[in-house]
C-alpha positions as CSV (number, residue, x, y, z in Angstrom):
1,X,-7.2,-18.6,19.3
2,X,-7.0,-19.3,23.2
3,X,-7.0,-16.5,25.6
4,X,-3.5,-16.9,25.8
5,X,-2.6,-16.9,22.3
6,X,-4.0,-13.7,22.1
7,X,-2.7,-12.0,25.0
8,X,0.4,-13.2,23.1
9,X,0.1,-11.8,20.0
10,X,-0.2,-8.5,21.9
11,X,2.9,-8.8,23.6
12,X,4.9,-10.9,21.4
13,X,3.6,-9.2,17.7
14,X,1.5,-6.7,18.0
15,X,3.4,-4.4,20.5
16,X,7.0,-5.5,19.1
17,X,5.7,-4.0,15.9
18,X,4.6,-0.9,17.1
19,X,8.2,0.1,18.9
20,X,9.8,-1.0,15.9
21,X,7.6,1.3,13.5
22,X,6.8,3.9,15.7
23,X,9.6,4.6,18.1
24,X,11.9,4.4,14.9
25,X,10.3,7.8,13.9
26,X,10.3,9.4,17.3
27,X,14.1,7.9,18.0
28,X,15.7,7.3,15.1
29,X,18.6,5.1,15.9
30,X,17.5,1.2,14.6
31,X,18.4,0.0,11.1
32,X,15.2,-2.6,10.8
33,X,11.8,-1.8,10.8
34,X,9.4,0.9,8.8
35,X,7.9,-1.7,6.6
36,X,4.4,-1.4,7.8
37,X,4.1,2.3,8.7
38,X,5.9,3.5,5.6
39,X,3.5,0.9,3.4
40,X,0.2,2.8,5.3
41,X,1.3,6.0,5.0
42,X,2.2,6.2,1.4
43,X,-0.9,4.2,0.8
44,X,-3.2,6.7,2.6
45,X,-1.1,10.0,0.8
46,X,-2.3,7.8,-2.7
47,X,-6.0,7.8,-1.1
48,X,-5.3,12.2,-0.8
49,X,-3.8,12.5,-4.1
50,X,-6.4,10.2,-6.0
51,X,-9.1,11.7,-5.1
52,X,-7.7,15.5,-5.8
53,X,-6.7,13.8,-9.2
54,X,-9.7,12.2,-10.3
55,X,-12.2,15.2,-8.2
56,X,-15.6,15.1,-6.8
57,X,-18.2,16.7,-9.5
58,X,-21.6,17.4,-8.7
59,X,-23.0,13.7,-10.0
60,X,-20.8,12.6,-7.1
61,X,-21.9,15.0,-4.3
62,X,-25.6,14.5,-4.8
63,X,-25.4,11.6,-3.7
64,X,-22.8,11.2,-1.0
65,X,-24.0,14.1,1.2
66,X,-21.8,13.2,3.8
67,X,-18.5,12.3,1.6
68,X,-17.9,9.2,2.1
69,X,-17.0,8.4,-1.5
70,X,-14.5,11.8,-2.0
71,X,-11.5,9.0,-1.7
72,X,-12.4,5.8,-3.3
73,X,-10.4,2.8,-4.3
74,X,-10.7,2.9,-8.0
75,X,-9.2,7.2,-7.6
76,X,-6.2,6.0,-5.6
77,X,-5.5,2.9,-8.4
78,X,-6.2,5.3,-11.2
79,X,-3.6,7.7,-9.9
80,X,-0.8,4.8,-9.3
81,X,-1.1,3.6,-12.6
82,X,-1.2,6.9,-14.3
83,X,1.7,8.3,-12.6
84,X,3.9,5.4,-10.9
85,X,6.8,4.3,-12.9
86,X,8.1,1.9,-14.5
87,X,4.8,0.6,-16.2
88,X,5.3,-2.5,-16.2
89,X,5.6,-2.6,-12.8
90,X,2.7,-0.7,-12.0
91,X,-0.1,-2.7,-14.2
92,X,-3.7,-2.3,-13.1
93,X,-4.3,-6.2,-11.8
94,X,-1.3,-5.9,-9.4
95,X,-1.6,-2.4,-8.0
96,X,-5.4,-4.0,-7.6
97,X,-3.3,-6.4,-5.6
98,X,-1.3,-4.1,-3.9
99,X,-4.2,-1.9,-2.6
100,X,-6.5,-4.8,-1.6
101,X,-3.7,-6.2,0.1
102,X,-1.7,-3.8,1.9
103,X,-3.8,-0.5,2.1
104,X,-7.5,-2.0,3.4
105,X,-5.3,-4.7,5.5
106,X,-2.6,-2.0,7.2
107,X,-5.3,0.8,7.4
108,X,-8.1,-1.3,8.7
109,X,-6.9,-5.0,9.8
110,X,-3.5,-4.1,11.7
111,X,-1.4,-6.2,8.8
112,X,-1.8,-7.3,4.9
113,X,-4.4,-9.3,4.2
114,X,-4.4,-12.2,2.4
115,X,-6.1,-12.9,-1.0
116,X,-7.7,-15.4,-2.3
117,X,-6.1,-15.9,-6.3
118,X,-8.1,-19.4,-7.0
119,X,-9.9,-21.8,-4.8
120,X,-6.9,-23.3,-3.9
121,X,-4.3,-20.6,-4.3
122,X,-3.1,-17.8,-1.8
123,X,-1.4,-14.8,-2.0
124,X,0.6,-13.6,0.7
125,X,2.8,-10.8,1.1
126,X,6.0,-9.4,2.5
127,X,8.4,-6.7,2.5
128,X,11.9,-5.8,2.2
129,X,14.7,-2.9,2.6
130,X,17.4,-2.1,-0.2
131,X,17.4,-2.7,-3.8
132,X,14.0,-3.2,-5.7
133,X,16.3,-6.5,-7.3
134,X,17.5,-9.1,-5.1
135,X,18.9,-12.5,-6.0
136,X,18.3,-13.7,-2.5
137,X,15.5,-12.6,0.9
138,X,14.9,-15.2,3.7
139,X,11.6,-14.5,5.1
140,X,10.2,-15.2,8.5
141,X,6.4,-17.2,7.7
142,X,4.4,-18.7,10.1
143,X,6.2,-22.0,8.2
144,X,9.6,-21.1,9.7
145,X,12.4,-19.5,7.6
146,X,11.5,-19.2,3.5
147,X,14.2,-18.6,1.1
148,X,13.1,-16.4,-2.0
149,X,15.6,-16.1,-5.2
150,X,14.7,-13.5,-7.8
151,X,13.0,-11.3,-6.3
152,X,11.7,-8.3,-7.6
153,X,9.5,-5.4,-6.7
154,X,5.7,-6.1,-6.6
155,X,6.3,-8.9,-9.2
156,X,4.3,-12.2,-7.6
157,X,6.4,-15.3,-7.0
158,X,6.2,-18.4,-6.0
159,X,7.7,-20.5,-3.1
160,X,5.8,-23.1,-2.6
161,X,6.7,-26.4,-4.4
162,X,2.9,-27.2,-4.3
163,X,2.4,-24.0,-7.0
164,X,-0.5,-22.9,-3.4
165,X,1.0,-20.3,-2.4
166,X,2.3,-17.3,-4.1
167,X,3.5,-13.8,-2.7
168,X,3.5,-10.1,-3.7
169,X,6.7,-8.9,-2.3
170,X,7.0,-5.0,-1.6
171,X,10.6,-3.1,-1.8
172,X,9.7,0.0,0.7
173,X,13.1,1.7,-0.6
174,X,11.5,1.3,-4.4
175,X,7.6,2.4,-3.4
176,X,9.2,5.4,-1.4
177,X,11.1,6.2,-4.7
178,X,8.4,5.5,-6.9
179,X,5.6,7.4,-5.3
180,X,7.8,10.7,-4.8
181,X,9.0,10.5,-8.5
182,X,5.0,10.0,-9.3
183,X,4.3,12.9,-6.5
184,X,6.1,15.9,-8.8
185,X,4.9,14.1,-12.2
186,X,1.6,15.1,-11.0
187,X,2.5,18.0,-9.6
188,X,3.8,19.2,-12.8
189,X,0.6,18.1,-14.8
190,X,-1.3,19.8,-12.4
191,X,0.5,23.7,-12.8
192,X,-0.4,23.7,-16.8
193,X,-3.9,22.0,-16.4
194,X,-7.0,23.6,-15.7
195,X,-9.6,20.5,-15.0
196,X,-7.0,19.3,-12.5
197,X,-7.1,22.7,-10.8
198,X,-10.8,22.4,-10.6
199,X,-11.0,19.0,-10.0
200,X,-8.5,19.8,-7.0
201,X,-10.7,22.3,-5.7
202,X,-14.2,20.8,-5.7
203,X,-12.4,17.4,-3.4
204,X,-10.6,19.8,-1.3
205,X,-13.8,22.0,-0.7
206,X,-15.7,18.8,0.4
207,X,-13.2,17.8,2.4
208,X,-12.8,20.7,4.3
209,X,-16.6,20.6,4.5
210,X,-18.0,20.5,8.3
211,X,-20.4,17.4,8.6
């Protein structure tokens, strides 16, 4: 990128996106925007709630003395597909997908990243507002306008006539709905089960933990 392409992307991306995510929370008065901070944040609860799930026993601690590894990608995936619903939407190689995509790219990278499906094949990513089922979505790319039919909910799809470019589309509405719904399944697993009480305790201990 130039120098100026860059001071652009500040103004004319980077910034844009933050008044549209952020100010929507501290002035709640526009109908578009949320898919980003509403993506990360539920994300980063899922990070909180897998590791209190899965715990942090002692063969963990030994070795991490300064907790680094108390969250970890494979807790957070763990505790989407045991409690996320429906199933079949919430199948171990696409919430792989999801979390490689969205969660290291919002957290750490600003935006999704990309992933690399084959040596020739991409997956890309966007989001949309409503019902997890549309028949219809036109999608800004850095192509111009895309037209999408069928589209569903974390299920990959293809608009490229080329079969080189895929996408894994994410309903906020739906992944709102979802993780609450899986939220209170866990909470209610959690007030009859010992092991989760313990494992609850030994993460939140660490966490609380000075360093």
């Amino acid at each position: 990128m130039t120098r100026d392409e860059m001071i652009g992307f500040i103004d004319d991306e980077l910034l844009p996106q933050v008044k549209l995510e952020i100010q929507n929370w501290i002035k709640p008065k526009k109908r578009q925007g949320g898919y980003f901070i509403t993506v990360r944040q539920i994300l980063c609860m899922v990070d909180f709630l897998g590791a209190v799930y899965s715990g942090y026993p002692f063969s963990e601690r030994k070795d991490d003395p300064k907790g680094r590894r108390i969250a970890r990608p494979d807790k957070a995936i763990r505790f989407i597909t045991t409690f996320f619903e429906p199933k079949q939407t919430y199948q171990k190689d696409t919430v792989t997908k999801l979390y490689d995509m969205y969660r290291h790219g919002l957290v750490h990278l600003y935006q999704p990243k990309f992933l690399k499906l084959t040596s020739k094949k991409v997956l890309k990513w966007f989001f949309y507002k409503g019902k997890r089922q549309r028949n219809r979505i036109i999608v800004d790319s850095d192509q111009g306008k895309k037209v999408f039919k069928n589209v569903y909910h974390l299920r990959i799809i293809c608009g490229d006539p080329n079969k080189k470019t895929y996408h894994l589309p994410v309903c906020i509405n739906a992944l709102y709905e979802d993780f609450e719904k899986a939220t209170l399944r866990y909470k209610d697993k959690l007030k009859n089960t010992k092991y989760l009480q313990r494992n609850w305790r030994t993460t939140v201990n660490a966490i609380c933990k000075p360093q």
